[in-house]
C-alpha positions in Angstrom: 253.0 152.9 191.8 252.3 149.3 193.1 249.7 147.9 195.8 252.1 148.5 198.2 252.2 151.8 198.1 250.9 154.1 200.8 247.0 155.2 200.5 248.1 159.0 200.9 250.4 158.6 198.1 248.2 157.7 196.1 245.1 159.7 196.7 244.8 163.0 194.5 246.7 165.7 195.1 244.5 168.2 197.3 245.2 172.0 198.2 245.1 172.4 201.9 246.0 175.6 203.3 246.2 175.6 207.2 244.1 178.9 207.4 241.1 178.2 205.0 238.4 176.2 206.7 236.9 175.4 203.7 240.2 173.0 202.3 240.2 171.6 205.8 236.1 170.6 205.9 234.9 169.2 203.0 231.7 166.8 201.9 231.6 163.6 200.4 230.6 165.1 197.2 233.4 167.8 197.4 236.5 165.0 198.0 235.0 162.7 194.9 234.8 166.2 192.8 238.3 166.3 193.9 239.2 162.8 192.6 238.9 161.1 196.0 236.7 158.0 196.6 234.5 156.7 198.9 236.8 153.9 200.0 239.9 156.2 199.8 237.8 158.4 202.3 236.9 155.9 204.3 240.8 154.1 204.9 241.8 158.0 205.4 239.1 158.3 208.3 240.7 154.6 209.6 241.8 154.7 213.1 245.1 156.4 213.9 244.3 158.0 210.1 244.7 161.3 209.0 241.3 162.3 208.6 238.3 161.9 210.8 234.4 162.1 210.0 232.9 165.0 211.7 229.4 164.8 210.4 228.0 162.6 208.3 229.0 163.0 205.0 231.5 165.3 206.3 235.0 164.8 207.2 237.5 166.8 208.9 241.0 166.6 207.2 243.0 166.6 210.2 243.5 164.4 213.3 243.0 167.3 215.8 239.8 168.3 217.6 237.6 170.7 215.1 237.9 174.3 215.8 234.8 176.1 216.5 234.9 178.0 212.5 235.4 174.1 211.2 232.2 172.9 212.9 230.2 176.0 211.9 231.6 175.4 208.5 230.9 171.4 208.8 227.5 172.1 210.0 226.3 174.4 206.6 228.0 171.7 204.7 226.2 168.8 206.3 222.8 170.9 206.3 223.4 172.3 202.9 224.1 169.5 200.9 221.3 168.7 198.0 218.9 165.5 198.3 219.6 162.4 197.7 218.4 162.7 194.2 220.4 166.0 193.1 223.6 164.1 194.7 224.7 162.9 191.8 225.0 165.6 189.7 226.9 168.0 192.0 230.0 168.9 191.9 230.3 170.4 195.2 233.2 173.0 193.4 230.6 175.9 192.4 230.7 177.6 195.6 230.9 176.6 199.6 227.9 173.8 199.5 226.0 175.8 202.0 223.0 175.1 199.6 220.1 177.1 201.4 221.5 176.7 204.6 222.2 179.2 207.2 222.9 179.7 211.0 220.6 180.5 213.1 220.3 181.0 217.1 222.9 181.6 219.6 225.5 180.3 217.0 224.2 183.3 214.7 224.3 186.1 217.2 227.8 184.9 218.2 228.5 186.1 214.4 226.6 189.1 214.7 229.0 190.1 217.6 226.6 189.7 220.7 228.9 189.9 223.8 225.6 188.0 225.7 226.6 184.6 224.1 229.6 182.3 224.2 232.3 182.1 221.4 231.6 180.5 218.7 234.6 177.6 220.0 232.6 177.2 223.2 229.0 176.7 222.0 227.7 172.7 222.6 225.1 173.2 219.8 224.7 175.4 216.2 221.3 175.8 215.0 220.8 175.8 211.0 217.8 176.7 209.4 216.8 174.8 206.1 213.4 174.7 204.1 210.7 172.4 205.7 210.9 170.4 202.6 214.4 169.2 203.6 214.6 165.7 205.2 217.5 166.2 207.6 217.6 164.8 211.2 219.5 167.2 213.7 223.2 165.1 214.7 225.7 165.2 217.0 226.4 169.5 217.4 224.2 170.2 214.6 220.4 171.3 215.6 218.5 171.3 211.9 215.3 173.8 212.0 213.2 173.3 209.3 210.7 176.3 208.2 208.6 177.7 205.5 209.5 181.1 205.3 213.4 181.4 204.9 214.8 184.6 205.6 217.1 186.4 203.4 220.6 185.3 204.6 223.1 188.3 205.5 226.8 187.0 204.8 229.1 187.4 207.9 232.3 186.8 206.4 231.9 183.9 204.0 229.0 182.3 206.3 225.4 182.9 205.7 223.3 183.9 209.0 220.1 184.9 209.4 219.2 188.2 210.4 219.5 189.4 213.7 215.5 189.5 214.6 215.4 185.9 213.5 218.0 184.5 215.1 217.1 185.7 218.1 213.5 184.1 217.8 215.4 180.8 216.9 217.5 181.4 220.1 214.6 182.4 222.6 212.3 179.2 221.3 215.5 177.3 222.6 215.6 179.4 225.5 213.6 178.7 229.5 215.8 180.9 231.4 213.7 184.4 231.5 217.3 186.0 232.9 219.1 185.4 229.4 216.1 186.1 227.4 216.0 189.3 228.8 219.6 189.4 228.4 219.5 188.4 224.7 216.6 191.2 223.6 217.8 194.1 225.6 221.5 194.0 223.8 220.2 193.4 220.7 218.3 196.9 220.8 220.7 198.8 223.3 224.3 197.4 221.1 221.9 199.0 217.7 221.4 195.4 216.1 217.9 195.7 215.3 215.0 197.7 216.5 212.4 196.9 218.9 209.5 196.6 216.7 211.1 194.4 214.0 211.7 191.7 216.9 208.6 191.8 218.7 207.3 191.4 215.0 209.7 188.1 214.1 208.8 187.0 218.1 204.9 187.1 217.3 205.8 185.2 213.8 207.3 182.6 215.7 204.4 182.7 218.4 206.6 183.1 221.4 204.8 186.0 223.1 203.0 184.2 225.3 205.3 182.1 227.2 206.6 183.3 230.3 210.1 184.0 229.8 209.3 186.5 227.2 206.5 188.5 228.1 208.8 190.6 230.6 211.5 190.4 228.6 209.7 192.2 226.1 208.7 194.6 228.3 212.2 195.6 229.0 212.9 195.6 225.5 210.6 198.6 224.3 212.1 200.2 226.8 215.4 200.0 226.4 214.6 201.0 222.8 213.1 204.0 224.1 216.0 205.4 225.9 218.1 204.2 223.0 216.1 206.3 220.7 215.3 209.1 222.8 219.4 209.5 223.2 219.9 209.4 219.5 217.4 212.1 219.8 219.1 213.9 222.1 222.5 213.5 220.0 220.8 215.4 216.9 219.7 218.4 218.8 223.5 218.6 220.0 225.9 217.3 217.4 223.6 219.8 214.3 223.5 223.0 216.2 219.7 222.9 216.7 218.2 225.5 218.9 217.5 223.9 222.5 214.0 222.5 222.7 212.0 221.5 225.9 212.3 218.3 226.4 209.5 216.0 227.5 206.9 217.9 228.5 202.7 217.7 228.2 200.7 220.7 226.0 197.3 221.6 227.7 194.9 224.4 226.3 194.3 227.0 228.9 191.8 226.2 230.8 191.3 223.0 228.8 192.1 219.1 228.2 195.3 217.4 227.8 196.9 217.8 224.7 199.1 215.1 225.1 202.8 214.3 225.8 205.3 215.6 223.5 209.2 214.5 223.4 210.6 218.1 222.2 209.1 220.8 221.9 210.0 224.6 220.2 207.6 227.1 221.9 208.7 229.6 219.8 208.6 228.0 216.4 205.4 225.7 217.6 206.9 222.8 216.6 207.0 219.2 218.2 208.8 216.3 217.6 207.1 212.9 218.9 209.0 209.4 218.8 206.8 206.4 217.4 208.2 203.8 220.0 205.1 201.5 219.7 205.3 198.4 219.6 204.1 197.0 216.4 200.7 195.9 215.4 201.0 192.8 216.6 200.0 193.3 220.0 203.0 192.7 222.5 201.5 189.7 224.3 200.5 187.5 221.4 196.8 189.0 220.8 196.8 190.4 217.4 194.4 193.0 216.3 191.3 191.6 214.0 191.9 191.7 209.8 191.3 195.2 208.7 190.6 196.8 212.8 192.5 200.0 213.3 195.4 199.7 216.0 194.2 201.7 218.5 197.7 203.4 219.6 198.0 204.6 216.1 194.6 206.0 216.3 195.3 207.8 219.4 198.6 209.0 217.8 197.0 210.4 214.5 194.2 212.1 216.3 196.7 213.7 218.7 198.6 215.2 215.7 195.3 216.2 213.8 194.4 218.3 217.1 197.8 219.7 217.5 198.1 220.9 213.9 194.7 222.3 213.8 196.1 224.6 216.8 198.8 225.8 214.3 201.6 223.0 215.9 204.0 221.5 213.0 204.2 217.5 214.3 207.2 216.1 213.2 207.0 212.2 213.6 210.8 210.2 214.2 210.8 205.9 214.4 213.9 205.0 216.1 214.8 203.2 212.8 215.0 206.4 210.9 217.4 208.1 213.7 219.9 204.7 213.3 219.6 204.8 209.8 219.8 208.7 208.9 220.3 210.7 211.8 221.4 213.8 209.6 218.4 213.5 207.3 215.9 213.5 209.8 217.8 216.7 211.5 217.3 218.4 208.1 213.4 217.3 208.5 213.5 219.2 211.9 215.7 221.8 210.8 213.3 223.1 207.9 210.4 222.5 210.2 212.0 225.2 212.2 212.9 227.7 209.8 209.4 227.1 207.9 207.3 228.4 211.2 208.3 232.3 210.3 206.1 231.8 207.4 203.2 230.5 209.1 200.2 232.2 210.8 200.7 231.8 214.6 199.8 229.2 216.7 197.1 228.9 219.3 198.4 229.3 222.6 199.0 226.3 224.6 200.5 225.8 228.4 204.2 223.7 228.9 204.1 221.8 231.6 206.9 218.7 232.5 205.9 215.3 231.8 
């Protein structure tokens, strides 16, 4: 092989399989741990070349325009790659060279299968989150968001995202338009991505209750988790052959106070079930409750069921997590609830009325 042969010919022989994005992106330090050098990279990326750099340090091993999985894929690799002084000793072979990275915001919910958001091939901007003690500057398509608590990633495919509640925080911080904020939150509870609590809880985290686009949109999202929940509801009672409750209705002592609202109710067995849709106990517009202070919905709640089992009700409490997560366990719960109230003494009598 002389000086006059071609550069292709005479780089290393690489595997390059038209439907693995990971052979067609690759880093610096992947192509040298492939044989390939820095200047051979470089008279690749030449004008008219083969190659092209798509980030730096990362290089796209076609001539095309990137697809939108190869500047996803880019993006973890430019994020992800060690510091300066851990460069030399990796190999970029061991695994993807994600590092730590992981995607985050709209980019991330596109993964997660909102219909809300743009395809992934359409979206001007991915969002990846790193550890604060990363030195990266956000470049070309690539937003870099540094924090100091890093989420567990959950794998979509090969590609690390963060979980829903906090990609949708990362998303709504980037966010002005209340419309699509609203948008965002309601499908994340109504499509059964996460529940309510859990992102008014990451929101708060990220101290985004207060602004103006949120605080309504929040607002429509306990509700919509509310119907969501009270329809799983609904779906227990029919698809387990439970005995037909009333359904939203207020108890009141004869001649006395409110009892309070119940969501179903057995008159005959005395037993009630009541949804926990609170929101959580970070209060929902950004005023949290004092260090050790008792949240006072949950004291309302827990004194309502001490008065109601005194009278001789069984209270059976439901979160809308446990009817996603294990709808037949918790109609067991009910079930034997039901069953259970032949053995007890009678209830007090208490008036039905609609709610």
């Amino acid at each position: 092989m002389t000086q006059n042969t071609p550069l292709s010919a005479r780089l290393p022989r690489l595997s390059l399989h038209p439907g693995d994005v990971t052979q067609r992106v690759l880093s610096a330090a992947q192509l040298r741990a492939r044989g390939v050098s820095a200047a051979q990279t470089s008279a690749q990326c030449l004008p008219g070349g083969p190659w092209q750099p798509l980030l730096p340090g990362v290089y796209l091993l076609h001539p095309g325009p990137p697809t939108g999985q190869e500047r996803l894929h880019g993006a973890l690799l430019y994020a992800g790659r060690p510091p300066v002084s851990a460069r030399r000793s990796a190999t970029g072979t061991s695994d993807a060279g994600y590092g730590e990275a992981m995607v985050t915001g709209v980019a991330a919910l596109a993964l997660h299968g909102f219909a809300s958001v743009a395809e992934l091939g359409a979206l001007h901007r991915i969002d990846v989150l790193v550890p604060r003690t990363r030195r990266l500057r956000s470049t070309r398509f690539v937003e870099v968001l540094r924090t100091a608590s890093m989420p567990g990633p959950v794998r979509v495919g090969e590609v690390p995202v963060a979980p829903v509640e906090r990609a949708l925080a990362d998303a709504v911080a980037a966010t002005a338009d209340a419309a699509d904020v609203r948008r965002l939150l309601t499908e994340a509870v109504r499509d059964g991505h996460c529940e309510p609590a859990a992102v008014v809880s990451e929101l708060s985290e990220a101290k985004l209750l207060g602004r103006p686009a949120v605080v309504n949109a929040v607002d429509a999202l306990l509700a919509e988790g509310r119907a969501v929940a009270e329809a799983r509801l609904y779906a227990m009672v029919r698809e387990h052959g439970l005995p037909d409750p009333v359904w939203n209705v207020e108890l009141r002592l004869p001649g006395g106070p409110d009892l309070g609202g119940i969501d179903a109710y057995w008159p005959d067995h005395a037993v009630a079930v009541e949804l926990d849709s609170r929101a959580p106990r970070h209060a929902v517009h950004g005023r949290r409750s004092g260090r050790g202070k008792e949240d006072p919905q949950w004291s309302a709640y827990a004194a309502k069921r001490e008065h109601l089992e005194r009278l001789g009700i069984t209270v059976v409490h439901l979160t809308p997590r446990k009817l996603r997560e294990a709808l037949d366990q918790q109609a067991t719960v009910v079930r034997t609830a039901l069953m259970a109230a032949a053995d007890r003494e009678p209830a007090a009598y208490v008036m039905v009325l609609p709610r």
